[in-house]
C-alpha positions as a Markdown table, in Angstrom:
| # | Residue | x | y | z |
|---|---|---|---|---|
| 1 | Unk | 0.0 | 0.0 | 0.0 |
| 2 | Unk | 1.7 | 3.8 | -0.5 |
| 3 | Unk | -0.8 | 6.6 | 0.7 |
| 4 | Unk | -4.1 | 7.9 | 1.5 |
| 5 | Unk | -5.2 | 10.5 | -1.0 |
| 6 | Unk | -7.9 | 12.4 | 0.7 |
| 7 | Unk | -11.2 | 12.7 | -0.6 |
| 8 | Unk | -12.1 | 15.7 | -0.1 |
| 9 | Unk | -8.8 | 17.7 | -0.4 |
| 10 | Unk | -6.6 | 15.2 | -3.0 |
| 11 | Unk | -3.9 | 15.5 | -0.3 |
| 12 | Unk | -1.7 | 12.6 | 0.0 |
| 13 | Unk | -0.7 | 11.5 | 3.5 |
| 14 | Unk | 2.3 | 8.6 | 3.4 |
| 15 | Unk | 1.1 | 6.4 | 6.3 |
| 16 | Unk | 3.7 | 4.2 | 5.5 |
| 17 | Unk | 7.7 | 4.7 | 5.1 |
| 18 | Unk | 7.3 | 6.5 | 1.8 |
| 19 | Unk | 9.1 | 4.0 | -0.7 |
| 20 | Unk | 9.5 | 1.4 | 1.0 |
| 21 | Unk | 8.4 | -1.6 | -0.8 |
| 22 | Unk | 10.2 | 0.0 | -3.8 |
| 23 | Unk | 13.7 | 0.3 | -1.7 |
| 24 | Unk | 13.2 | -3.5 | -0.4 |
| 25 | Unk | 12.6 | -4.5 | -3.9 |
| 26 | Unk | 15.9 | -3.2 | -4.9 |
| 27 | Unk | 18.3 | -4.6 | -1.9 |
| 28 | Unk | 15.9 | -8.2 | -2.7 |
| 29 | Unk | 16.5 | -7.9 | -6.3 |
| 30 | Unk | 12.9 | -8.9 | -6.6 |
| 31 | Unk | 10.5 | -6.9 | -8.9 |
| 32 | Unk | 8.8 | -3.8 | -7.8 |
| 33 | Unk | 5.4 | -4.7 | -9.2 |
| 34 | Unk | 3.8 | -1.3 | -8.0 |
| 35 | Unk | 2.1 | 0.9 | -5.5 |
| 36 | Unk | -1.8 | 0.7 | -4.6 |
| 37 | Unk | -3.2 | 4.1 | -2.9 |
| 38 | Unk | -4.9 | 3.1 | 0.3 |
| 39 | Unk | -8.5 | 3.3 | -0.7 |
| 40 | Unk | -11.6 | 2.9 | 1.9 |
| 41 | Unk | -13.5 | 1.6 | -1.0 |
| 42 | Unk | -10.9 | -1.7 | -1.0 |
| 43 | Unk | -12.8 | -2.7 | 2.1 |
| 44 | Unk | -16.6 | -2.3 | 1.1 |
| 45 | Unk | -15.7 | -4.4 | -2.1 |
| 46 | Unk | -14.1 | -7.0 | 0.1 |
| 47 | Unk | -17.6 | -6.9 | 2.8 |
| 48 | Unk | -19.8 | -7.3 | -0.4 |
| 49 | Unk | -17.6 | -10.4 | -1.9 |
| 50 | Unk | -16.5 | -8.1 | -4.9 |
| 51 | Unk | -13.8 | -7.5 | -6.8 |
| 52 | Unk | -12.5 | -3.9 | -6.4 |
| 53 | Unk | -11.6 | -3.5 | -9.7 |
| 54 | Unk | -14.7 | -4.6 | -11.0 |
| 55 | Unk | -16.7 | -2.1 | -9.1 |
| 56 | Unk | -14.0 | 0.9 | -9.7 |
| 57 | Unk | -11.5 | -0.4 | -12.3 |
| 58 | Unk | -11.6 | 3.3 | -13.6 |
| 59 | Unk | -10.5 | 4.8 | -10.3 |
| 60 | Unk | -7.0 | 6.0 | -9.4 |
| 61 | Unk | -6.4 | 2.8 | -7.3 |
| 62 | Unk | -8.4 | 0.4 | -9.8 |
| 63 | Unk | -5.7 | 1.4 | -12.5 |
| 64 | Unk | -3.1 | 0.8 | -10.1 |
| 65 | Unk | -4.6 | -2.6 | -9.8 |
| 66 | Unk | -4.4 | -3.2 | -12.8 |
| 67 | Unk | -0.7 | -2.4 | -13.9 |
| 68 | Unk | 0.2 | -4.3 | -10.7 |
| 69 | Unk | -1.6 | -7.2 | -12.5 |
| 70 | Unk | 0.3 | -6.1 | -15.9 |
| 71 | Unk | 3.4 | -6.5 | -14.6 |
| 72 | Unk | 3.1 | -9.6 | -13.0 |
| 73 | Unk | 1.8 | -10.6 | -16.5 |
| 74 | Unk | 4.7 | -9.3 | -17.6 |
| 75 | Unk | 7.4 | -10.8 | -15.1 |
| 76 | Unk | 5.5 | -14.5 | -15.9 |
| 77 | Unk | 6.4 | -14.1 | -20.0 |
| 78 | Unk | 10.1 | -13.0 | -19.3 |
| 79 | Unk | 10.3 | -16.2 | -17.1 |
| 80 | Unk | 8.8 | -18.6 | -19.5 |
């Protein structure tokens, strides 16, 4: 997860060491893959057995889902 971009204001607030999954991915040598904004929506669609990405693919954090899920695509083919 990387930040919480406010609703209201578009403010982003780094909850989280800013980074970090990016900097462990480099000292691991394994692939960053990507950030996902932390999104109170995430939740609901997990409550109501739903994909988040099929209720709000379009959103910031739906888009981020989805190059997350591109490169992993991506990462399988150059392994194969």
């Amino acid at each position: 997860m990387s930040g919480f971009k406010c609703p209201c204001c578009g403010n982003v607030t780094d909850i989280f060491e800013k980074d970090g999954g990016k900097n462990l991915s480099e000292e691991t040598g394994i692939p960053f893959l990507g950030k996902i904004p932390i999104e109170p929506g995430i939740v609901k669609a997990s409550e109501d057995e739903k994909t988040f990405v099929g209720i709000a693919g379009n959103s910031e954090t739906g888009k981020a889902f989805m190059s997350i899920i591109d490169n992993i695509r991506k990462n399988l083919n150059e392994k194969q």
